[in-house]
PDBQT receptor file of N, H, CA, C and O in Angstrom, charges set to zero:
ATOM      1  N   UNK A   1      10.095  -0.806  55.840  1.00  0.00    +0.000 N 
ATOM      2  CA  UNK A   1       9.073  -0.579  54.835  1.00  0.00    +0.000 C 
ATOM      3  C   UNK A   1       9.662  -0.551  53.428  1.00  0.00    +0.000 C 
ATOM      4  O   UNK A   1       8.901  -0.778  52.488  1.00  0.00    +0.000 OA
ATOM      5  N   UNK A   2      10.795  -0.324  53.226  1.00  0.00    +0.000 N 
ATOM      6  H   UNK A   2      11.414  -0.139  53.990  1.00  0.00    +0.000 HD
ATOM      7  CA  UNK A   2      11.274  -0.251  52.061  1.00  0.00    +0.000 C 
ATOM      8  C   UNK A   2      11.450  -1.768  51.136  1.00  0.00    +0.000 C 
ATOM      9  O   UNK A   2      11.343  -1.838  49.912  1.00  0.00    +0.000 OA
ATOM     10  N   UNK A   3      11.687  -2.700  51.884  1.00  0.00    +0.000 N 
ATOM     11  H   UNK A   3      11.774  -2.644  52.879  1.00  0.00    +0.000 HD
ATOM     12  CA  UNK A   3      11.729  -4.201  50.877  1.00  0.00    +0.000 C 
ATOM     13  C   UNK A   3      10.666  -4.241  50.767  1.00  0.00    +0.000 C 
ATOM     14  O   UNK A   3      10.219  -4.493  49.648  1.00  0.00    +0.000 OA
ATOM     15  N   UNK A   4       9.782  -4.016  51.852  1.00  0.00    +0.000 N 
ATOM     16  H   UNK A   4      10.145  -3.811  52.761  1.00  0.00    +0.000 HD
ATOM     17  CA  UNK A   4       8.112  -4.762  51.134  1.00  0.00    +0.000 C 
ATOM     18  C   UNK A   4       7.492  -3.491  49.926  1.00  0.00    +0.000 C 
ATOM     19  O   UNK A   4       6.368  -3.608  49.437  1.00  0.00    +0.000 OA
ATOM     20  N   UNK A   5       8.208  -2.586  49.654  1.00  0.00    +0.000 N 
ATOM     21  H   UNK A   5       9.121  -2.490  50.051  1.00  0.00    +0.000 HD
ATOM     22  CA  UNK A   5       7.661  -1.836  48.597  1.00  0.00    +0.000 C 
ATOM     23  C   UNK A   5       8.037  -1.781  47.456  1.00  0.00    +0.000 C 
ATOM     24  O   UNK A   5       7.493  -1.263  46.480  1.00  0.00    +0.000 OA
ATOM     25  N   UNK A   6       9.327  -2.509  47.579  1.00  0.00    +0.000 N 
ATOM     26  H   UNK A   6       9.769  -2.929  48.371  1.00  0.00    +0.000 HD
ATOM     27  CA  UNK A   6       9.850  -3.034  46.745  1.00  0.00    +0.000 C 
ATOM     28  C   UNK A   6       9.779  -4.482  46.047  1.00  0.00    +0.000 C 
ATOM     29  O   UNK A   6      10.498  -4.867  45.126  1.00  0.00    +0.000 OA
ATOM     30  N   UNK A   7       9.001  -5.026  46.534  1.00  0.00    +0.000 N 
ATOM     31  H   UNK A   7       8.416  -4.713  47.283  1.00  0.00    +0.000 HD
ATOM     32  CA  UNK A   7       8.963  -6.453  46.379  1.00  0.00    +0.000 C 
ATOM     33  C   UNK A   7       7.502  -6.086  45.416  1.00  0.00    +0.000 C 
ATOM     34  O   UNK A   7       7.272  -6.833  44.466  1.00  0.00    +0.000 OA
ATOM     35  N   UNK A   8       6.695  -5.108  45.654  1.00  0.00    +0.000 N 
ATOM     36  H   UNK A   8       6.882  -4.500  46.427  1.00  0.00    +0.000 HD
ATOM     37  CA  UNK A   8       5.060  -4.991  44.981  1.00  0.00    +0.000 C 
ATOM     38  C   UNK A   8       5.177  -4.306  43.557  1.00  0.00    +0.000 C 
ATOM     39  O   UNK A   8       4.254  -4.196  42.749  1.00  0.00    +0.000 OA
ATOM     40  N   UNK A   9       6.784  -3.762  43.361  1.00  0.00    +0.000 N 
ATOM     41  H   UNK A   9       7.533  -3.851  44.017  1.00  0.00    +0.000 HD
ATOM     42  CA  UNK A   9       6.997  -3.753  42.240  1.00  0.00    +0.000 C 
ATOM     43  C   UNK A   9       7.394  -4.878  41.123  1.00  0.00    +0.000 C 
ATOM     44  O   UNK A   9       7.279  -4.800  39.900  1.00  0.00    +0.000 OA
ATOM     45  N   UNK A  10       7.815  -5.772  41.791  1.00  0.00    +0.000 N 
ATOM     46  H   UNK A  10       7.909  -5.835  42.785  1.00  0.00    +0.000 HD
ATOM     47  CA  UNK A  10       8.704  -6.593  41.203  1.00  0.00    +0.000 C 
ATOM     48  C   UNK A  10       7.754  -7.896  41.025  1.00  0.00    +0.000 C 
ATOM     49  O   UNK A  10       8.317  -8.940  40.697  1.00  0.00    +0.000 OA
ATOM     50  N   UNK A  11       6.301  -7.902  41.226  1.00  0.00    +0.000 N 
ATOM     51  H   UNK A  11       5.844  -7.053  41.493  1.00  0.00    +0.000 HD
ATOM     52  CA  UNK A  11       5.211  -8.535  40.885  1.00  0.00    +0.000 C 
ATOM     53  C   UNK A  11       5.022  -9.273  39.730  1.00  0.00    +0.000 C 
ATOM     54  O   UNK A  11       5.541  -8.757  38.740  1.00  0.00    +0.000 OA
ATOM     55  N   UNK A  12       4.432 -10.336  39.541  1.00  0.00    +0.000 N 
ATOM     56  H   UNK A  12       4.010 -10.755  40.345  1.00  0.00    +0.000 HD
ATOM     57  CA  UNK A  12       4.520 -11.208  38.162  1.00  0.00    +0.000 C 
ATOM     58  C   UNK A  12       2.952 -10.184  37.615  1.00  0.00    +0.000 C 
ATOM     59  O   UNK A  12       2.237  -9.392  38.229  1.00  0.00    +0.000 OA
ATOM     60  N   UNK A  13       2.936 -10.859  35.787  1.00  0.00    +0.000 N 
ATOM     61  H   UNK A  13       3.518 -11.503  35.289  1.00  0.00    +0.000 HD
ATOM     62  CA  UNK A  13       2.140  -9.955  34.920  1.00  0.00    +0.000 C 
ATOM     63  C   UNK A  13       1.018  -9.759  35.502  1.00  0.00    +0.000 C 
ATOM     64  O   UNK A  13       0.758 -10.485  36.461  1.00  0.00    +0.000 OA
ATOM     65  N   UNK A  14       0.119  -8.808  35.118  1.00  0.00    +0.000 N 
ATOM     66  H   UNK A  14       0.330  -8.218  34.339  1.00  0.00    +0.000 HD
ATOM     67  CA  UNK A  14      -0.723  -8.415  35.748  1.00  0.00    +0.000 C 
ATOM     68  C   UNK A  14      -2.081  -9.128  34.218  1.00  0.00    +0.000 C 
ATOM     69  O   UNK A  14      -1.633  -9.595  33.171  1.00  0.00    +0.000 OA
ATOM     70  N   UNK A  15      -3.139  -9.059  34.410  1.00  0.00    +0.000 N 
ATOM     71  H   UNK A  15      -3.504  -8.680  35.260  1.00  0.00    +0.000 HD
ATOM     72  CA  UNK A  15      -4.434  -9.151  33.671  1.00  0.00    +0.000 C 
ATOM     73  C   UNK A  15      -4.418  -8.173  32.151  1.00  0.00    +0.000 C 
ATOM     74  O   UNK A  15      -4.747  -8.577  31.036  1.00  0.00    +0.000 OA
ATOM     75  N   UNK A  16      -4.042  -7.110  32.438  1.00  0.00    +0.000 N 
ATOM     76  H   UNK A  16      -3.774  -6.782  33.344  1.00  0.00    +0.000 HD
ATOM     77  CA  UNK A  16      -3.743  -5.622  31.283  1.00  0.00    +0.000 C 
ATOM     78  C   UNK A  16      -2.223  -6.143  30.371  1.00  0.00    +0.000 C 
ATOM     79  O   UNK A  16      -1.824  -5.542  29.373  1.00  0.00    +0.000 OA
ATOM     80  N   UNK A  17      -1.597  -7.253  30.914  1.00  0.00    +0.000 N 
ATOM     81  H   UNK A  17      -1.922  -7.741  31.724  1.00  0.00    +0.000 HD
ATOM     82  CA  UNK A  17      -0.458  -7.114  30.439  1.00  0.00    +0.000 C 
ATOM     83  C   UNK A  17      -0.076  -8.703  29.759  1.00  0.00    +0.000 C 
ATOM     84  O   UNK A  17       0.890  -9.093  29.105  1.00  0.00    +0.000 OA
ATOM     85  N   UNK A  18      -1.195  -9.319  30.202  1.00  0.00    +0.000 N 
ATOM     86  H   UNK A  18      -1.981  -9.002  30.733  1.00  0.00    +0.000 HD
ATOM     87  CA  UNK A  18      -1.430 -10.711  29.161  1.00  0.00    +0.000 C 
ATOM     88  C   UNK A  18      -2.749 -10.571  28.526  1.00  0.00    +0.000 C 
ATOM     89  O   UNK A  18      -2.974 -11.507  27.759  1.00  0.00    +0.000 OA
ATOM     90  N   UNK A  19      -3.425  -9.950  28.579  1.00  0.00    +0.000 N 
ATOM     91  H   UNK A  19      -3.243  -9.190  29.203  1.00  0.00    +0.000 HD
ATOM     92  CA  UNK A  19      -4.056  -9.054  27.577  1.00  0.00    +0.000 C 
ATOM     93  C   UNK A  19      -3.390  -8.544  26.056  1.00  0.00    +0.000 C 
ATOM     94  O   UNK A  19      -3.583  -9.031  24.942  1.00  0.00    +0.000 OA
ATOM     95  N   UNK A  20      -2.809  -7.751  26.330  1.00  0.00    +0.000 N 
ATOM     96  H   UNK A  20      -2.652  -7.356  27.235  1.00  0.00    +0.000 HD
ATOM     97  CA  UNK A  20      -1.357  -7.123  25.577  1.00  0.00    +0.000 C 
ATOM     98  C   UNK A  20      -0.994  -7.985  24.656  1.00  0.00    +0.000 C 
ATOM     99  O   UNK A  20      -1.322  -7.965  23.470  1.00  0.00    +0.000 OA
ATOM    100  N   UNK A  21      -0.089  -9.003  25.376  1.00  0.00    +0.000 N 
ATOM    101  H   UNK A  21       0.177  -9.020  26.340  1.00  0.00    +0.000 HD
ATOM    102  CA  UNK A  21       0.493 -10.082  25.137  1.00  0.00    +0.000 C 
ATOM    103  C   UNK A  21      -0.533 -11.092  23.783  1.00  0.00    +0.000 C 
ATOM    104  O   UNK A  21      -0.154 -11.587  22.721  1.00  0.00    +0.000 OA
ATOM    105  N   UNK A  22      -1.847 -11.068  24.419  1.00  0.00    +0.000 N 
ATOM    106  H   UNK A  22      -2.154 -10.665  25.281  1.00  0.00    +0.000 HD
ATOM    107  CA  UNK A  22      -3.087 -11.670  23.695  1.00  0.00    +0.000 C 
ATOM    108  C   UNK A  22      -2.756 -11.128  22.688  1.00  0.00    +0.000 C 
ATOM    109  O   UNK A  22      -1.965 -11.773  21.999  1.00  0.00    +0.000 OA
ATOM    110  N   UNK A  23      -3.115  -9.992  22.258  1.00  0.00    +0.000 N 
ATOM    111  H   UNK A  23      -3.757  -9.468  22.818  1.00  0.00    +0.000 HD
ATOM    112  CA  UNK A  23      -3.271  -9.247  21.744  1.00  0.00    +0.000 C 
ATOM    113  C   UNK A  23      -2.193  -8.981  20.409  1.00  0.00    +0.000 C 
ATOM    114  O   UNK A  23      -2.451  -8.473  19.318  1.00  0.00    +0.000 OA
ATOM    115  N   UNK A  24      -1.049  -9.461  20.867  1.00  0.00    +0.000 N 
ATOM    116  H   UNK A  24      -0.839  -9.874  21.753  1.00  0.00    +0.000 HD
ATOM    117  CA  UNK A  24       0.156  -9.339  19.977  1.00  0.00    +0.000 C 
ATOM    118  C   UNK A  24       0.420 -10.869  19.493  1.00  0.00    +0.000 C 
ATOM    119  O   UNK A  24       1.244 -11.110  18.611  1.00  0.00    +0.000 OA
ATOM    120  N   UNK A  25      -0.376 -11.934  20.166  1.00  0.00    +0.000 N 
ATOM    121  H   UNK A  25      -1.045 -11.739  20.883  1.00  0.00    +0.000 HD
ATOM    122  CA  UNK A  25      -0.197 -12.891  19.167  1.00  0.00    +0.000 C 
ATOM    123  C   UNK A  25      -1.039 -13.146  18.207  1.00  0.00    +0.000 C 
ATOM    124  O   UNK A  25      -0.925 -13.767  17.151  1.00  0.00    +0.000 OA
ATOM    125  N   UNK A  26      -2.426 -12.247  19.010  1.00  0.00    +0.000 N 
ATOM    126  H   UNK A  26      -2.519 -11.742  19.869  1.00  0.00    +0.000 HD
ATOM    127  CA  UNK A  26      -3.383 -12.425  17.641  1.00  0.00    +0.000 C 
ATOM    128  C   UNK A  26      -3.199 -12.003  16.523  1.00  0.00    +0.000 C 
ATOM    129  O   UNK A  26      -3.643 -12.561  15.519  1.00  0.00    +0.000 OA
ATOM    130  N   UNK A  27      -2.281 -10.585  16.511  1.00  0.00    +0.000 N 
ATOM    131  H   UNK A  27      -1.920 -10.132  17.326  1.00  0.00    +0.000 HD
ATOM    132  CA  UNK A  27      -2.209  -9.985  15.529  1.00  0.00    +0.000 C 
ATOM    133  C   UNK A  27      -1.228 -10.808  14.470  1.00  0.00    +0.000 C 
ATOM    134  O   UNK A  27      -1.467 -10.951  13.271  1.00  0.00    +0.000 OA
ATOM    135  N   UNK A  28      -0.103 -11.302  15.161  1.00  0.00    +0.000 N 
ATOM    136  H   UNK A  28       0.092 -11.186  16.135  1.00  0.00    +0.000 HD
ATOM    137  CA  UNK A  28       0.835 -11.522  14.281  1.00  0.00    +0.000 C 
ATOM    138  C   UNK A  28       0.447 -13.161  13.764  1.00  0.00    +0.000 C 
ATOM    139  O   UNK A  28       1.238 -13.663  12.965  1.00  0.00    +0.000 OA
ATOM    140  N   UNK A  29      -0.514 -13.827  14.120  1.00  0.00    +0.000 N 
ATOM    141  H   UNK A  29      -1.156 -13.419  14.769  1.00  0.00    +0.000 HD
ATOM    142  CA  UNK A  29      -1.425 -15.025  13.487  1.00  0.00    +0.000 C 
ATOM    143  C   UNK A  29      -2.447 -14.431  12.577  1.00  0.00    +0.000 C 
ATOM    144  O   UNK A  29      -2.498 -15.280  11.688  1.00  0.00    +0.000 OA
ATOM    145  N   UNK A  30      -3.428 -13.341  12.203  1.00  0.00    +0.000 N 
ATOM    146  H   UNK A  30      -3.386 -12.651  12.926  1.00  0.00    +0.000 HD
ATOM    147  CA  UNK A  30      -4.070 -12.951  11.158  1.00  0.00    +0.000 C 
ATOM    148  C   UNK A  30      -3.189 -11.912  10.277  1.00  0.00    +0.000 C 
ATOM    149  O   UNK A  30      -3.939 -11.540   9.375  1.00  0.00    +0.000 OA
ATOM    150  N   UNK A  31      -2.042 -11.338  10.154  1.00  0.00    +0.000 N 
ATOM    151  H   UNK A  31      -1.433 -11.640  10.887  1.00  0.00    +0.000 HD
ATOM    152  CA  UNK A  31      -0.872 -11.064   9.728  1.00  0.00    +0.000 C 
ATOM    153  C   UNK A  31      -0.261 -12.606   8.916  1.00  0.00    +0.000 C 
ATOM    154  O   UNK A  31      -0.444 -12.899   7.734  1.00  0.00    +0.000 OA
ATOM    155  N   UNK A  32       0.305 -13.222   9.698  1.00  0.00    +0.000 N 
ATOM    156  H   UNK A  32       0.453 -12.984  10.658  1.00  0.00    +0.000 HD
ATOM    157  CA  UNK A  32       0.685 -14.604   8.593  1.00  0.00    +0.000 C 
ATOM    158  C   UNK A  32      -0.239 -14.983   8.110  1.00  0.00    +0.000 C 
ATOM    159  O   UNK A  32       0.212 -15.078   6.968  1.00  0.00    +0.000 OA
ATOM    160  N   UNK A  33      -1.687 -15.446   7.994  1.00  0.00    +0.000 N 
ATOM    161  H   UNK A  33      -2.052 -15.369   8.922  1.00  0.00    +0.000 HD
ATOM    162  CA  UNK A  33      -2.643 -15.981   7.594  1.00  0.00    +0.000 C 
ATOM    163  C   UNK A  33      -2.869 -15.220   6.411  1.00  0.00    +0.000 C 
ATOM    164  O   UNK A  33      -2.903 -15.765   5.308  1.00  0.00    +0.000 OA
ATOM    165  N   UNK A  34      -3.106 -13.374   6.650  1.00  0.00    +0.000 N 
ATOM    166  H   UNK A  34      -3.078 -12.931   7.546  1.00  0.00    +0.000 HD
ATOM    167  CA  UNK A  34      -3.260 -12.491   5.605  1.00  0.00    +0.000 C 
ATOM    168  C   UNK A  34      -2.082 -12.627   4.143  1.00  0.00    +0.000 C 
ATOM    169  O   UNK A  34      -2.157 -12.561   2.916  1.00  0.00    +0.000 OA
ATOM    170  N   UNK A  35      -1.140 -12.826   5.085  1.00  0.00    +0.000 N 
ATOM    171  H   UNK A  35      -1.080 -12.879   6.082  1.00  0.00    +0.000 HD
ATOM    172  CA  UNK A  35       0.323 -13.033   3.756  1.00  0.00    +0.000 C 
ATOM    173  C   UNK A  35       0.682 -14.163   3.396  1.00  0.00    +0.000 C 
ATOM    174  O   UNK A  35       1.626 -14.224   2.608  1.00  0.00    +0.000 OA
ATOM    175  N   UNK A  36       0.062 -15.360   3.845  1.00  0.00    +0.000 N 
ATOM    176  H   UNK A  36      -0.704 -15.310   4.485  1.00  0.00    +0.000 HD
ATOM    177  CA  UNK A  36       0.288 -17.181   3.428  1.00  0.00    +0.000 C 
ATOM    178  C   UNK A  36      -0.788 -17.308   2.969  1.00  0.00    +0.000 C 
ATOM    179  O   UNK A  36      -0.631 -17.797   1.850  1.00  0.00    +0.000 OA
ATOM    180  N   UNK A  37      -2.171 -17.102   3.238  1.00  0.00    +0.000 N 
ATOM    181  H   UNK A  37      -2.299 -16.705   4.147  1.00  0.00    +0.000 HD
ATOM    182  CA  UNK A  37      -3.474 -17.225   2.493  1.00  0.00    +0.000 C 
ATOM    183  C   UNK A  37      -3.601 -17.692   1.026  1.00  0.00    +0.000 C 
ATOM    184  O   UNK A  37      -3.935 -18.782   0.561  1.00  0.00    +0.000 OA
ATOM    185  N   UNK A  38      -3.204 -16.438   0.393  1.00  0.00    +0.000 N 
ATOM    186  H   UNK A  38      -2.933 -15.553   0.770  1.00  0.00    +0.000 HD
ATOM    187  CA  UNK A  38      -3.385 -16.179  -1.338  1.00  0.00    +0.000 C 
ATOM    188  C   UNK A  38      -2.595 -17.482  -1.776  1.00  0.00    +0.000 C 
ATOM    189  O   UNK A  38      -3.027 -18.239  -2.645  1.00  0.00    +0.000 OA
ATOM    190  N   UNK A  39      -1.276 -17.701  -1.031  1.00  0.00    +0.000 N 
ATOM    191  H   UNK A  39      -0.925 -17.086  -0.324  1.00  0.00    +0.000 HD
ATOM    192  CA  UNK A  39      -0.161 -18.416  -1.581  1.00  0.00    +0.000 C 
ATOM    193  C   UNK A  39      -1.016 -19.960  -1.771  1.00  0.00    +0.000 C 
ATOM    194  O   UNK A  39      -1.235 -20.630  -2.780  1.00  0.00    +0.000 OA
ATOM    195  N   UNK A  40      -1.333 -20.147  -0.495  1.00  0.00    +0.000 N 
ATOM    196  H   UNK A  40      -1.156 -19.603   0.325  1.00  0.00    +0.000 HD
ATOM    197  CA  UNK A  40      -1.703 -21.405  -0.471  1.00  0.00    +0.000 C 
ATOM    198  C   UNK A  40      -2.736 -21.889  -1.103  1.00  0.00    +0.000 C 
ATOM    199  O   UNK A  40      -2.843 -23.042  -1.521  1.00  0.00    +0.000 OA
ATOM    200  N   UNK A  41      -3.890 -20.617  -1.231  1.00  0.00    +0.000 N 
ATOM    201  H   UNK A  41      -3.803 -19.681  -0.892  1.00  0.00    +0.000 HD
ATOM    202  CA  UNK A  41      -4.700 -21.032  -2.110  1.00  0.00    +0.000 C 
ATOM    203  C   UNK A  41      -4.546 -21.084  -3.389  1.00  0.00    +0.000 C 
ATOM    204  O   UNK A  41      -5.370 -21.617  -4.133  1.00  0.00    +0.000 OA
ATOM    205  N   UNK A  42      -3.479 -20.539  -3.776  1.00  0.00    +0.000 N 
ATOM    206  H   UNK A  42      -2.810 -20.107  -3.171  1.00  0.00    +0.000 HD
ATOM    207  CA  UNK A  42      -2.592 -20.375  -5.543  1.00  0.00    +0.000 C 
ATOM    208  C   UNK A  42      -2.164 -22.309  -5.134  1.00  0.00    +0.000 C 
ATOM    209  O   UNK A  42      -2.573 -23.190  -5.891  1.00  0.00    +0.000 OA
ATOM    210  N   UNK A  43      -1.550 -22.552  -4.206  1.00  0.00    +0.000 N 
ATOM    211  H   UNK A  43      -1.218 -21.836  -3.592  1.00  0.00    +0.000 HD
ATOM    212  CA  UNK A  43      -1.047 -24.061  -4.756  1.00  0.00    +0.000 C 
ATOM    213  C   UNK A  43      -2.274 -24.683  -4.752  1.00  0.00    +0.000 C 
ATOM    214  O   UNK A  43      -2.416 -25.405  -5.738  1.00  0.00    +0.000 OA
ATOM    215  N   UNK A  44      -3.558 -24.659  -3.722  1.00  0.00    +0.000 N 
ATOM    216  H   UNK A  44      -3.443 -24.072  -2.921  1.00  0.00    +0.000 HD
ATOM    217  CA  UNK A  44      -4.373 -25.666  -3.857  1.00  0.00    +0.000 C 
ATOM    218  C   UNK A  44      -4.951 -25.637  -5.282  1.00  0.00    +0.000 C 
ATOM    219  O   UNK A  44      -4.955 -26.576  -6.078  1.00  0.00    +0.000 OA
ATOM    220  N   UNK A  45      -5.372 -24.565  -5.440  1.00  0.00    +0.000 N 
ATOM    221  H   UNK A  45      -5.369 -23.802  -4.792  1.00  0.00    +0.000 HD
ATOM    222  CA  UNK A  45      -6.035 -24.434  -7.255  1.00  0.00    +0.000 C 
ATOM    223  C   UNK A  45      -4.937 -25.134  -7.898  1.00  0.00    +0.000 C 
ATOM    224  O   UNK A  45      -5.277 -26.210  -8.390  1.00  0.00    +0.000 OA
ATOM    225  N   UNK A  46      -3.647 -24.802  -8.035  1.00  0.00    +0.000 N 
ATOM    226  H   UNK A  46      -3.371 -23.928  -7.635  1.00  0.00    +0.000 HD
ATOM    227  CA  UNK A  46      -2.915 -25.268  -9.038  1.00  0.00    +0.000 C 
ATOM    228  C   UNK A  46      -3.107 -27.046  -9.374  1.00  0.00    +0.000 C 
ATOM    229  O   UNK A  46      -3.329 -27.745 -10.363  1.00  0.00    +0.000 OA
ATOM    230  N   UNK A  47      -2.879 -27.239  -7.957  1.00  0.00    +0.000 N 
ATOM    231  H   UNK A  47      -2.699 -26.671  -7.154  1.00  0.00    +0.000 HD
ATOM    232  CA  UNK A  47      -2.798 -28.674  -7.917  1.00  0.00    +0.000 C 
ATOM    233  C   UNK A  47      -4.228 -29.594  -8.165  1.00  0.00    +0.000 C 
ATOM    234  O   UNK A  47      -4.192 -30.824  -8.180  1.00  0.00    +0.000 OA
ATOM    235  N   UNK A  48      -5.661 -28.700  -8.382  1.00  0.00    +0.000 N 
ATOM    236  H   UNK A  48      -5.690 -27.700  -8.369  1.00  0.00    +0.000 HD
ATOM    237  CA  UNK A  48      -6.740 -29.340  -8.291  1.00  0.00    +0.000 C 
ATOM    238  C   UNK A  48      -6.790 -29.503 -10.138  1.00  0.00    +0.000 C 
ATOM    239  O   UNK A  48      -7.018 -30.517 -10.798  1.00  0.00    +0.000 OA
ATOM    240  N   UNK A  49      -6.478 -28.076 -10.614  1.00  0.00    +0.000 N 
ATOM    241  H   UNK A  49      -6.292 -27.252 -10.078  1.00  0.00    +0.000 HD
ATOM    242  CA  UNK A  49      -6.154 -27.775 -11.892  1.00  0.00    +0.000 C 
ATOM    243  C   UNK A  49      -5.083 -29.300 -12.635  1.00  0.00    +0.000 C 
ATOM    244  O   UNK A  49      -5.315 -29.869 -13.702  1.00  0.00    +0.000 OA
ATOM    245  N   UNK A  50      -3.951 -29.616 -11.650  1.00  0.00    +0.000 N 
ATOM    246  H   UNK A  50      -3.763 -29.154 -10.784  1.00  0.00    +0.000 HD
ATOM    247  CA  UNK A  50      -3.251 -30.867 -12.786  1.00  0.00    +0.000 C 
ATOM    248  C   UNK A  50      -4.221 -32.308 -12.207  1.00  0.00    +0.000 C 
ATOM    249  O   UNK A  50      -4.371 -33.301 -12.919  1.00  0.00    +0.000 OA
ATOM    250  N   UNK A  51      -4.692 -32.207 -11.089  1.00  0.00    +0.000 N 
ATOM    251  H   UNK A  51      -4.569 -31.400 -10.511  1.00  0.00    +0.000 HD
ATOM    252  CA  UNK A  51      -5.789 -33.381 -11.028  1.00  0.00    +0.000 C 
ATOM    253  C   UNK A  51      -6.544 -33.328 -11.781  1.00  0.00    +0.000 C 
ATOM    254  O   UNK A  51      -6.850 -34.441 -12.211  1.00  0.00    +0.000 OA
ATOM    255  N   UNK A  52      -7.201 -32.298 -12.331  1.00  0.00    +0.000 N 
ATOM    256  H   UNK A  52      -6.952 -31.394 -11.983  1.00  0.00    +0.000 HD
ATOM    257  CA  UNK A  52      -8.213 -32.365 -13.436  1.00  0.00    +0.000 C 
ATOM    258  C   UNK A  52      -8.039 -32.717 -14.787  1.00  0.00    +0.000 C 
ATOM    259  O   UNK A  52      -8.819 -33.341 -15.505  1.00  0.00    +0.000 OA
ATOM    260  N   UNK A  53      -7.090 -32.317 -15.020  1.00  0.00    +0.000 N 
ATOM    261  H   UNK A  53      -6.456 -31.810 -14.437  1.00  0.00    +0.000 HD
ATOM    262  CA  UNK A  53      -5.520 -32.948 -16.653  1.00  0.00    +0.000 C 
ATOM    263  C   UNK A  53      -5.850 -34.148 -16.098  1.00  0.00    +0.000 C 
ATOM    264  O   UNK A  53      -7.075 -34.252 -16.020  1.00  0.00    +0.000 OA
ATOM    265  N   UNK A  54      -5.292 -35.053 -15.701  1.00  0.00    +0.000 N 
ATOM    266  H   UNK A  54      -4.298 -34.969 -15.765  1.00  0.00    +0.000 HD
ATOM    267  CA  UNK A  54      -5.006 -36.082 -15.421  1.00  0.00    +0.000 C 
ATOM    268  C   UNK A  54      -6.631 -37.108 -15.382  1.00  0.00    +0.000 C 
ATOM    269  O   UNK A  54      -6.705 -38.290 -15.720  1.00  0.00    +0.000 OA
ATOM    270  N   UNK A  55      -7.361 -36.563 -15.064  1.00  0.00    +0.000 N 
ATOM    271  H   UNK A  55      -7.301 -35.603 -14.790  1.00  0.00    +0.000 HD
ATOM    272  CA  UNK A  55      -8.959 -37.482 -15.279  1.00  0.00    +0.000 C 
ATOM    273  C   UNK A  55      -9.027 -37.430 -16.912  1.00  0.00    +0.000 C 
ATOM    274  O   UNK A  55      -9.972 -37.947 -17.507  1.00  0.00    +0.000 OA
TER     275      UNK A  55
């Protein structure tokens, strides 16, 4: 009895634990988005700003 009780530990991820997992990539994708956002929208203005010079 002891390998097979041991073997039910040693189980691949469970539902709660790619969940988790979900969970920690979502965050750290609206995290970069929150801190690259401003930036990128600072270059798009900039660059619509010297297209507009240029007409």
């Amino acid at each position: 009895m002891g390998p097979a009780r041991s073997n039910l530990s040693e189980r691949g991820a469970t539902a709660p634990e790619y969940a988790l997992i979900g969970a920690l990539v979502a965050g750290v994708i609206v995290l970069s988005v929150t801190a690259l956002g401003q930036m990128v929208l600072d270059l798009f203005e900039t660059t619509t700003v010297v297209f507009q010079g240029l007409w």
